[in-house]
C-alpha positions in Angstrom: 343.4 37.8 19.9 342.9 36.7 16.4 345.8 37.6 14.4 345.5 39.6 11.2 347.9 40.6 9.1 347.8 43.9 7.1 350.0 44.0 3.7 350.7 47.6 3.1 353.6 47.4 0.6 355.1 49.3 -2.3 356.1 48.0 -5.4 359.5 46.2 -6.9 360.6 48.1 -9.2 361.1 46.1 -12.3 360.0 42.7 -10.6 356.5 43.4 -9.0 353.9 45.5 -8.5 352.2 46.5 -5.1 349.8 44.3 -5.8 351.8 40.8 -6.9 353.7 41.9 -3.7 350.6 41.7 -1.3 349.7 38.4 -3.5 353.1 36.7 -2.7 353.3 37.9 0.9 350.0 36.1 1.5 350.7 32.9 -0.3 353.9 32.5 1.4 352.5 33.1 4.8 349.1 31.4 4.7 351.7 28.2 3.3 353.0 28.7 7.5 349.6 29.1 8.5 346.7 28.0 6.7 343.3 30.2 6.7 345.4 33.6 8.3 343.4 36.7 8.1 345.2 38.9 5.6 344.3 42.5 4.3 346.1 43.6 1.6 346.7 47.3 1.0 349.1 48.2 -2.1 350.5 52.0 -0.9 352.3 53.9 -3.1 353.9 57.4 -2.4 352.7 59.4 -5.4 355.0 58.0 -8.1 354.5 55.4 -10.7 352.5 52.6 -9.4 350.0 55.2 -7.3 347.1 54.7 -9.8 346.9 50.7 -9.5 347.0 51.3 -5.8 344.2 53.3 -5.6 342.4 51.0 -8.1 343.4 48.0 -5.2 341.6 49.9 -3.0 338.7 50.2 -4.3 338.8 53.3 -7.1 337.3 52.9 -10.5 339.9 53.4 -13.5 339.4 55.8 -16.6 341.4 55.2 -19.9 342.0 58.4 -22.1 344.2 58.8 -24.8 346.7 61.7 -24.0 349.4 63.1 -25.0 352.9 61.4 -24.3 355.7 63.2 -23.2 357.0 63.2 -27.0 354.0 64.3 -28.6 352.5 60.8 -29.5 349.0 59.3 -28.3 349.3 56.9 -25.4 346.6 55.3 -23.3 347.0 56.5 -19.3 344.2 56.3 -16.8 343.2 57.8 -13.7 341.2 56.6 -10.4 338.0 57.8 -9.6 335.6 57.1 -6.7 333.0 59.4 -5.4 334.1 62.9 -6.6 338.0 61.9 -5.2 339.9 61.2 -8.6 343.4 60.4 -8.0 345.6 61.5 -11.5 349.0 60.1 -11.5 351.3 62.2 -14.4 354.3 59.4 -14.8 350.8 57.5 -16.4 351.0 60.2 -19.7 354.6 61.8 -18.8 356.6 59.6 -17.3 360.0 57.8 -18.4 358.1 54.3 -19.0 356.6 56.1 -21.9 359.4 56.9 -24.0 360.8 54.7 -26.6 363.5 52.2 -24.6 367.0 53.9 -24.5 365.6 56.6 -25.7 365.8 60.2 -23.8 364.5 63.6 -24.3 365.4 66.3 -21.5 364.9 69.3 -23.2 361.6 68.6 -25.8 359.7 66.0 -23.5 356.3 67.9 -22.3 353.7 67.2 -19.2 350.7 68.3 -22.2 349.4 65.0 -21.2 349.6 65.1 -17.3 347.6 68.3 -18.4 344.7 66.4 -20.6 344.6 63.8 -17.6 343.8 66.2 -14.7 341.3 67.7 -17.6 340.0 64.2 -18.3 339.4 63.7 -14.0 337.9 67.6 -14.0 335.7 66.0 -16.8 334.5 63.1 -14.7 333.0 65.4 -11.9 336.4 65.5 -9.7 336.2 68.1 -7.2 339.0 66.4 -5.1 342.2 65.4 -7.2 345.0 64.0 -5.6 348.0 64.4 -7.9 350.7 61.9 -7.9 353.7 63.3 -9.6 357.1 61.0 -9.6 358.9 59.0 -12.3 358.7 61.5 -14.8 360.2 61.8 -18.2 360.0 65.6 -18.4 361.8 68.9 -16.8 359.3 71.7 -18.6 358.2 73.0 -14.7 354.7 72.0 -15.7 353.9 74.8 -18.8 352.9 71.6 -20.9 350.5 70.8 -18.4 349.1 74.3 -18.1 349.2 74.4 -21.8 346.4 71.6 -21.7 344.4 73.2 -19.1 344.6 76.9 -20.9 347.5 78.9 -20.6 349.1 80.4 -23.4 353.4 80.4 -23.6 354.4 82.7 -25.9 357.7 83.7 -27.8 358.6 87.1 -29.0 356.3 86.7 -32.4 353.4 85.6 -30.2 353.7 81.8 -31.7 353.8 79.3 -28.9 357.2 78.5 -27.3 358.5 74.6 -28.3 357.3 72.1 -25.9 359.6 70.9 -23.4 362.1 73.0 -20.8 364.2 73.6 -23.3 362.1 75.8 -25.8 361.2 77.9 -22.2 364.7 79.6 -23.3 362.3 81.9 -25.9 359.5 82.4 -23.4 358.3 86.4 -24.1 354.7 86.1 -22.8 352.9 84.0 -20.3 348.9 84.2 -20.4 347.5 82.1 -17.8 343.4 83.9 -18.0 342.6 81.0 -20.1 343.1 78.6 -17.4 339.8 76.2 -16.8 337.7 77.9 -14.4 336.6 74.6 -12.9 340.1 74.6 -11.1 338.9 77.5 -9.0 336.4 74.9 -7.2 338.5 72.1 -7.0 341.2 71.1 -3.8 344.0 69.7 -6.1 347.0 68.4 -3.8 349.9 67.8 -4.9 351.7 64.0 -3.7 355.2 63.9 -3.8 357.9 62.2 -2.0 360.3 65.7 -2.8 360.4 69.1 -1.4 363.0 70.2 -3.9 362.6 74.0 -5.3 362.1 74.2 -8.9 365.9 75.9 -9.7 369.5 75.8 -8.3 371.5 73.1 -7.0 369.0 71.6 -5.5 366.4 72.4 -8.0 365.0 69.8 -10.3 367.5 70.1 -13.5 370.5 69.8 -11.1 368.9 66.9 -8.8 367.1 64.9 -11.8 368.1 65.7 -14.9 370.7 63.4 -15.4 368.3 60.5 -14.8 366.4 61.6 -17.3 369.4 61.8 -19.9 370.7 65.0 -19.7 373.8 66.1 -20.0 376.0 68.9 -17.4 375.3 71.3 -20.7 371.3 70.4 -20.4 371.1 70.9 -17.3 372.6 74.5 -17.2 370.2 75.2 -20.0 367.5 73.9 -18.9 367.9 75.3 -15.1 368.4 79.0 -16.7 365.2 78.0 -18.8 363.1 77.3 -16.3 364.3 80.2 -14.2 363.5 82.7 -16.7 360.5 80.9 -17.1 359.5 81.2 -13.6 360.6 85.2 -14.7 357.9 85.6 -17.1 355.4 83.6 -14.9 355.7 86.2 -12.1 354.9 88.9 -14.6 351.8 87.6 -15.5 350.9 86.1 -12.0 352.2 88.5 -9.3 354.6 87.9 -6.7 353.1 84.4 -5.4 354.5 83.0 -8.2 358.2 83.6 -7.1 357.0 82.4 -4.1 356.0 79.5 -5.2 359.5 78.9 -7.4 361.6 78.0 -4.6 358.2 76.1 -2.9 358.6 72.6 -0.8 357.9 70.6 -4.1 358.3 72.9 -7.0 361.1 71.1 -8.6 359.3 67.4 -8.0 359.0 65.5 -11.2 361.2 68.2 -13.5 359.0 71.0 -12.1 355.6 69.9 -12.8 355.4 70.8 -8.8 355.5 74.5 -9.7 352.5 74.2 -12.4 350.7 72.7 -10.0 351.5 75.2 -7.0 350.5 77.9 -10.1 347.1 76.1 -9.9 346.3 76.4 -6.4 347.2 73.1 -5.1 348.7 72.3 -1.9 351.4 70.5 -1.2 351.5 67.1 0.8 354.0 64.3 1.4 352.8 61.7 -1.0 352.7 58.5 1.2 351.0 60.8 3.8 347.9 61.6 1.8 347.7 58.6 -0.2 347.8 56.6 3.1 344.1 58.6 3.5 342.4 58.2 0.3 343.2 54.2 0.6 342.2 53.6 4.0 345.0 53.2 5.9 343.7 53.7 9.3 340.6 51.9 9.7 342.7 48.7 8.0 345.5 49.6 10.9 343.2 49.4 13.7 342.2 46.0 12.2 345.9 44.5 12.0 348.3 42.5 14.9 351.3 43.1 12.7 351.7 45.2 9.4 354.0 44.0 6.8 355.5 46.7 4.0 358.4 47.0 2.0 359.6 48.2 -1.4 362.1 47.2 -3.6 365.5 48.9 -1.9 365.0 49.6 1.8 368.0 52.6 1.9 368.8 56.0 2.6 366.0 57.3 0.5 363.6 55.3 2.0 363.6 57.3 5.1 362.9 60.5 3.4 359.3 59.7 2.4 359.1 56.8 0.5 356.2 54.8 1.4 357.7 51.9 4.0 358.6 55.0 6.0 355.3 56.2 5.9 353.4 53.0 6.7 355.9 52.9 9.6 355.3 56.0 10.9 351.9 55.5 10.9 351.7 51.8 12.8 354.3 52.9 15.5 351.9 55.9 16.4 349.2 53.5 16.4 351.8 50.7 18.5 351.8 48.3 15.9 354.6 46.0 14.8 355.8 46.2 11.5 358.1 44.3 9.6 359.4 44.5 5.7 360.4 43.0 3.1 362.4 44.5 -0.1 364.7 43.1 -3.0 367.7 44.4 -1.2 368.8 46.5 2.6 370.9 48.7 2.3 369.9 50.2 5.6 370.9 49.4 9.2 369.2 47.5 12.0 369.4 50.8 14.4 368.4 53.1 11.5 365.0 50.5 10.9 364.5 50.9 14.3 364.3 55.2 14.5 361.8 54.5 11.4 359.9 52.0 13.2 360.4 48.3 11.2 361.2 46.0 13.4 363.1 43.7 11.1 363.9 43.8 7.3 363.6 40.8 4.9 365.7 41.1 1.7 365.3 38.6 -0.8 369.0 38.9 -1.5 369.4 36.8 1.7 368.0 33.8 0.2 369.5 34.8 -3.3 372.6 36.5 -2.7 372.6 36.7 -7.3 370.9 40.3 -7.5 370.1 39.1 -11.7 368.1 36.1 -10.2 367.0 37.8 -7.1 364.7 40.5 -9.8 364.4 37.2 -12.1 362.7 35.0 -9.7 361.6 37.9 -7.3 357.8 36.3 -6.7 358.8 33.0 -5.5 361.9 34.2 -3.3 359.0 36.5 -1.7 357.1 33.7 -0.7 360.2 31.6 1.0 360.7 35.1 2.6 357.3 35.5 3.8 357.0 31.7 5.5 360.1 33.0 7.6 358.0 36.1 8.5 355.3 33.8 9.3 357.9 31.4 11.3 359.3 34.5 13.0 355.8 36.4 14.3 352.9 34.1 13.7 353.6 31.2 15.3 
């Protein structure tokens, strides 16, 4: 059998992106053996980094200038193929867009995750898959809706502040303004968190603090975005509670919920991005599959995109290995998710500084041992 390997890897964080990844993988194993049949897919799970994966694999990308998550113009783009347009919000509200060292829990606004799945509406989408991860924001998604329509009002009828924290003076919530074109469209929500919108486990509580907020921010903004949710259910009906404490309401500080308010399902994010890219028909192709990210630990295995590509290739009995920056996971706990054997850089640069410095060339030294260890 001819051996062909299928590169279906995540990003490093900092160091690389999905696609340097594949690009090192491949040089360091076709350095073992010359001419190997390679197929790289870049995966992502629905977070930052999900745009240029689908671009990899074939989508078109769209620049528009959107709102950031303060207010100021930035360039994001989207992926388009066919009517399948894949919008990714960290791209207009995510934490790479705000100054460096510079945090905003309680103003920062999804407006432009908004004018992006406008934009993709725009472009003849009637399929949007909607990445959400990696956000700067925790306004439960009104900034987006604001974009597509709906009205937040205070008691004076002006528009409420943008950000979770100006939700505090919500009065009125008028979502009849909404685009009708979102009537016709399947949006689906990606997202590698079921988290409800509120509570302990809610998204101030879980990820505000990553995004700079204090113990005091995230009370306020958790009571915020539960009276928000309040006022919502006024205006909407009783599905809008429902969809409050919702697998994925609280992912990405809530923008789940805006999105559950537009109709859109909810699916793991690896899962469904694993089917717009063509996962499948590349795995039937592949002797061995080769994924990774950049820490291979506890979170991994709930939903990240190793996990997924794992999940996938052992249903299909295919071997799969990985490589990552650093393991911080077991050699029985691989083995329940279906990697055969991790590669960490760190085991050929124990210096974690150098390891992210030099990550590209440490890849390809790992990938000769891959090529050592199962292609030879």
């Amino acid at each position: 059998m001819t051996q062909r390997v299928l590169i279906a890897a995540d990003k490093f964080k900092g160091s690389l992106t999905a696609v340097q990844v594949a690009e090192r993988v491949t040089a360091g194993l076709r350095r073992i053996v010359p001419g190997l049949d390679v197929e790289a897919l870049p995966v992502a799970d629905g977070g930052d980094g999900t745009v240029a994966a689908a671009v990899a694999a074939g989508f078109e990308r769209h620049e528009r200038e959107v709102a950031g998550p303060l207010g100021q113009e930035v360039t994001a783009a989207f992926a388009l193929r066919d009517d399948t347009a894949v919008v990714e919000m960290a791209e207009a509200s995510g934490l790479q867009r705000l100054p460096r060292g510079v945090f905003a829990p309680l103003t920062a606004s999804t407006y432009g995750s908004g004018e992006l799945l406008r934009a993709a509406l725009d472009a003849g989408a009637r399929t949007i898959v909607f990445g959400v991860g990696g956000s700067a924001t925790t306004d439960g998604g009104a900034g987006m809706l604001s974009a597509l329509g709906a009205r937040f009002l205070d008691e004076d009828g002006e528009p409420v502040p943008p950000g979770g924290g100006g939700l505090a003076g919500l009065a009125r919530a008028d979502l009849s303004g909404l685009d009708p074109r979102l009537a016709a469209v399947d949006l689906i929500l990606a997202s590698d968190v079921d988290n409800p919108l509120t509570g302990p486990k809610g998204a101030p509580a879980v990820y505000g603090p990553q995004k700079g907020a204090s113990p005091d921010d995230v009370a306020a903004l958790d009571e915020a975005l539960s009276h928000f949710a309040k006022v919502v259910e006024a205006e909407a009906g009783p599905r809008a509670a429902g969809y409050a404490t919702a697998p994925g309401a609280g992912a990405a500080g809530g923008i789940g919920y805006g999105a559950l308010l537009l109709g859109a399902r909810f699916r793991p994010g690896i899962e469904i991005m694993l089917d717009v890219l063509g996962f499948t028909p590349a795995l039937e192709r592949a002797s061995l599959v080769i994924t990774g990210e950049g820490s291979l630990d506890e979170q991994t295995l709930h939903g990240k995109a190793p996990a997924g590509v794992a999940a996938a290739a052992r249903a299909a009995d295919k071997e799969v290995v990985a490589v990552c920056g650093r393991l911080a996971l077991p050699p029985a706990a691989l083995g329940r998710a279906g990697i055969r054997r991790a590669y960490p850089l760190t085991e050929l640069e124990p210096d974690v500084v150098k390891c992210i410095a030099d990550a590209g060339p440490i890849l390809e030294r790992v990938a000769e041992q891959i090529a050592r260890d199962f292609l030879r």
